[in-house]
N, C-alpha and C positions, 0 to 999 in steps of 0.2 A: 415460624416466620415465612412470611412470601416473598417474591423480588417481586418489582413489578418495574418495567421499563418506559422512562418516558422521555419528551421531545420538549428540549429547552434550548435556548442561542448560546446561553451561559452552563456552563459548568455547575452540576448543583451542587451547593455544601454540603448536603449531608451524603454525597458521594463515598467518602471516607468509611465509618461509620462501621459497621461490623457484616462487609463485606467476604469475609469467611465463611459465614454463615447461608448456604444459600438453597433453597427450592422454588422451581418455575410454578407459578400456578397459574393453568390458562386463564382461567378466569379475567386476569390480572395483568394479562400483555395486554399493552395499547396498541395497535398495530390499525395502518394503513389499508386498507384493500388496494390488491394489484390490477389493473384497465386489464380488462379480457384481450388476450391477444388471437387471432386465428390465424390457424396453420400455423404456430411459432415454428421460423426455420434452423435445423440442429444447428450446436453452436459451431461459430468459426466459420460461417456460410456470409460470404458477402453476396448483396445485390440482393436481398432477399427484401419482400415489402413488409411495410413495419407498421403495424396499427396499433399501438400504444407505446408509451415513453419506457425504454430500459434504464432498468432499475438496480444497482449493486449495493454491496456494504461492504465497508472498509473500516477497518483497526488498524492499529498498532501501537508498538510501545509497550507491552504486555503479555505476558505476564511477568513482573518484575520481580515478585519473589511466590512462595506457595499461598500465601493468603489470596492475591489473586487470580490463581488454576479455575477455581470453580464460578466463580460468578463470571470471566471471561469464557466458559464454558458454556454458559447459563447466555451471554450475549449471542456467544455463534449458532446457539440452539435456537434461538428465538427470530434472528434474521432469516435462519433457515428455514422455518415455518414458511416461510412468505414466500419460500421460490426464487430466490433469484436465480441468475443464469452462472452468479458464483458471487464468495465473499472474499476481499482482500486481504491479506496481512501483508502492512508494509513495513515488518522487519522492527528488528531489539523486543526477540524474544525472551529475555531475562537483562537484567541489569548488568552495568558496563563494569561493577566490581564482584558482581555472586561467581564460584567459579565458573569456567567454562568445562563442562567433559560430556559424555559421550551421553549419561546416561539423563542430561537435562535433554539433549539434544531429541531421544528418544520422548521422550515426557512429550515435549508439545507434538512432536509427529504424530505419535498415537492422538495426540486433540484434533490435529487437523485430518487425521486419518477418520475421527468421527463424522465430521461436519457433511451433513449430507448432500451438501454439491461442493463443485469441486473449489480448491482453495487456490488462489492468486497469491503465490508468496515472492517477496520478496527481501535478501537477507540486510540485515543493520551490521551496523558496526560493533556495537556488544557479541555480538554470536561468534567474530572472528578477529575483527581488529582491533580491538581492547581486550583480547587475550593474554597479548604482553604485558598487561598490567601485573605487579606483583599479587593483586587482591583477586584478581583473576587467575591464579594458577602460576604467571608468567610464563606464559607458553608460545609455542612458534604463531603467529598469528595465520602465516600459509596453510599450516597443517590442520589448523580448525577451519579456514576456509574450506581445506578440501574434506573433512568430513561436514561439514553443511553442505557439500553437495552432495557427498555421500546418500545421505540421510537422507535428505529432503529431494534428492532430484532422482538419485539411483533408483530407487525405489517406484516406481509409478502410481502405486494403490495411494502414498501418502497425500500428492495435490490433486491426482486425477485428472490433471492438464490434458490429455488425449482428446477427454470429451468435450474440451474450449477448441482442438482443431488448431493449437499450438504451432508455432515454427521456434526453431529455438537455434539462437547464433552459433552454434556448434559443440561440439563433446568436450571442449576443453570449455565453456560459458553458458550450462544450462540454465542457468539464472537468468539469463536473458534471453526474453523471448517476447513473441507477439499472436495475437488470434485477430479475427473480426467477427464481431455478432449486432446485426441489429445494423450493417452498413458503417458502424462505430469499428473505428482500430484500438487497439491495447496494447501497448507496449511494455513490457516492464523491462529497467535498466539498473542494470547493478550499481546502486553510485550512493554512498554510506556514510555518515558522519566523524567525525574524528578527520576534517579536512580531507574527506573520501580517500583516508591510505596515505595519501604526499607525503614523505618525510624522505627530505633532503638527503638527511645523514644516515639514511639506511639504503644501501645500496640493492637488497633485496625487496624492500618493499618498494621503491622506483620500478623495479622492473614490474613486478607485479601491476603495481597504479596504472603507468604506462601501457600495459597488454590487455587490461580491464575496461581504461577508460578509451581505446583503439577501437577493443569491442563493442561499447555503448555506443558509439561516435557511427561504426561503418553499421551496427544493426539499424539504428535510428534512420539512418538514410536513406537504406535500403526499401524500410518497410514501408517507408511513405511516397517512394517514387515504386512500387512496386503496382502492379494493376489493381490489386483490392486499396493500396492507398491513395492512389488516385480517385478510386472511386468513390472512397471516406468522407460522410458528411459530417464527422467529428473525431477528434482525435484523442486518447488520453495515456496520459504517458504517468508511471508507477515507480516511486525511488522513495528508499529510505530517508535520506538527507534531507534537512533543509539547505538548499545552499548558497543561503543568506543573500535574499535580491536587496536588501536594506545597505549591504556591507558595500555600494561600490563592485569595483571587480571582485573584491574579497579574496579569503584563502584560496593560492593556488590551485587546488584539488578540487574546483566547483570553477574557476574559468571557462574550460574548456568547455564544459556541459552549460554552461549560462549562454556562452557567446553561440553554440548550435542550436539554441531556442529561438538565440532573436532570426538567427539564419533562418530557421524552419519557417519563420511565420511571413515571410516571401516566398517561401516553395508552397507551402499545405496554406488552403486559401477559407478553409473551415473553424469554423473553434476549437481550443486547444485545451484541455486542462493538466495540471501538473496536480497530482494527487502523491503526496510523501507524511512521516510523521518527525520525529526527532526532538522536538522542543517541549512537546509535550501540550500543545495548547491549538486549541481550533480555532482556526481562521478560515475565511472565507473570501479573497480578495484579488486585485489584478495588481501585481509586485514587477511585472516586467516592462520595463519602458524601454519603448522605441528611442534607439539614439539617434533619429535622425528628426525627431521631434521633441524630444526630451518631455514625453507622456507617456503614459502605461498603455499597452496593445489591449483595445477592452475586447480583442478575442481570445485573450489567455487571459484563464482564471488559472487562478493557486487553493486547492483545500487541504486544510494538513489536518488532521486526524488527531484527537485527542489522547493522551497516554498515561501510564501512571501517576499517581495514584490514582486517578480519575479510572475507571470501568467503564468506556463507552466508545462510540462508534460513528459511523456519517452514513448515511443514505445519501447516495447522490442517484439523480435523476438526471439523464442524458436525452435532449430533446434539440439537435439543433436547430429548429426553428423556430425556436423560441427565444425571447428576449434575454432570459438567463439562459442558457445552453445548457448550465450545468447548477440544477439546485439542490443545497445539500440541505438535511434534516439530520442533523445531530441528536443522537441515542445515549440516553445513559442510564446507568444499572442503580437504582434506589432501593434501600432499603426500605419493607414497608414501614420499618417500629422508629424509620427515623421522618423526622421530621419534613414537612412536603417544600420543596424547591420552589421560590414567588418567579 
């Protein structure tokens, strides 16, 4: 059997399907050609001039048990062909009740240690704050935190962030951090589902939430009043969570972070996109209304990223002068012996 990857708005059904089973055969990628660029300038170079649209790909939510290791394997191999400047994971690297230990943790490193550029990670809440679940080990949710930094951030071979030209909120918040390529800024912000951490009635994890979401709050300000964010003709910001713009203010744990977007979009005068995954279902939409008009800011898009069961992925395309700033192309991994997606 072959995979062969294609571009649908919807989710295909036969996504499911015997997704275990998998071999690339070139033949059988659909894939885009990438606009020539000349003298592409190394990454994390701002002010550099830009002759075609960059181009990324983003996951997450995956791999949620071992059926799905190899055909998400089989997706980041396939993206990688095409070059981009790197691939995202936006975090819930297994499922929020499979255990958590060291030796999962290890599993996807070594995957993203494959992927031949470098990887944009970002941690979920499965990986550390659904730890304390009893089905999860019931373990200190801190101490899986700090080996997902261990792991993923100690290490430098595993994302190869250096050659994105990285700045990173500091030794105690390597998860958070920022580059520019392409005149475009990238932020990514530690901020995770499960009410990003809040729980009232645990006095360690307050202080934890507290010092995490301090850090997301003073990098994100930083990085766009800084001289390459000034000079930013678009912006895109990277978190696991959704943090429910439907809900109102909604759960405490996503306040803080919703009421600094609307602030951003009077400081950064560019288009904005929020790119997360968590629900598990692809969208493409503008979720943040201006409260002083009671409409949504159509320079902030929202694309959240497909997740399990589903095997797939988003191409987004960054071009701000274009009427979409930010067009995504939705990837998903089909079986060839099942049946073709209308």
């Amino acid at each position: 059997m072959c995979r062969r990857f294609i571009r649908a708005r919807r989710a295909p059904r036969a996504c499911n399907g015997t997704l275990a089973r998998v071999l690339i055969c070139a033949a059988a990628l659909v894939v885009r050609p990438v606009a020539a660029q000349t003298e592409a300038p190394p990454p994390g170079v701002a002010g550099a001039s830009v002759t075609a649209t960059l181009r990324f790909f983003a996951v997450g939510d995956l791999p949620y048990g071992e059926s799905e290791v190899a055909p998400l394997q089989a997706l980041l191999a396939a993206a990688a062909v095409q070059a981009p400047p790197f691939i995202v994971h936006l975090g819930d690297i297994k499922s929020g009740s499979s255990p958590c230990t060291d030796e999962q943790l290890q599993t996807i490193a070594g995957l993203f240690r494959a992927v031949a550029v470098p990887l944009v990670y970002t941690p979920g809440d499965n990986e550390w704050t659904d730890c304390g679940r009893r089905a999860a080990g019931g373990l200190d949710p801190r101490a899986r935190l700090a080996r997902v930094r261990e792991v993923f951030y100690g290490d430098p071979g595993v994302l190869r962030l250096a050659a994105l030209g990285v700045t990173q909120a500091g030794e105690h918040f390597p998860e958070i951090y920022g580059f520019v390529i392409d005149e475009v800024l990238f932020v990514a912000l530690h901020v995770v589902g499960s009410d990003n951490g809040y729980d009232a009635d645990a006095p360690a994890a307050m202080a934890e939430f507290r010092a995490r979401d301090a850090a997301n709050r003073d990098f994100l300000t930083r990085a766009v009043a800084s001289p390459q964010g000034r000079d930013a003709r678009a912006l895109v910001i990277m978190i696991q969570a959704d943090p429910l713009f439907d809900g109102g203010r909604g759960p405490r744990g996503f306040r803080g972070f919703k009421a600094q977007l609307v602030d951003l979009m009077s400081h950064f005068p560019g288009p904005v996109l929020l790119i997360h995954g968590d629900t598990h279902q692809y969208r493409h939409d503008h979720p943040l209304l201006d409260p002083a008009r009671g409409t949504p800011f159509e320079r902030f898009t929202r694309v959240e990223v497909p997740g399990s069961p589903i095997v797939g992925g988003v191409w987004i395309s960054v071009d701000p002068q274009a009427a979409e700033p930010f067009a995504a192309d939705p990837v998903y991994a089909v079986s060839l012996d099942a049946a073709p997606a209308e």
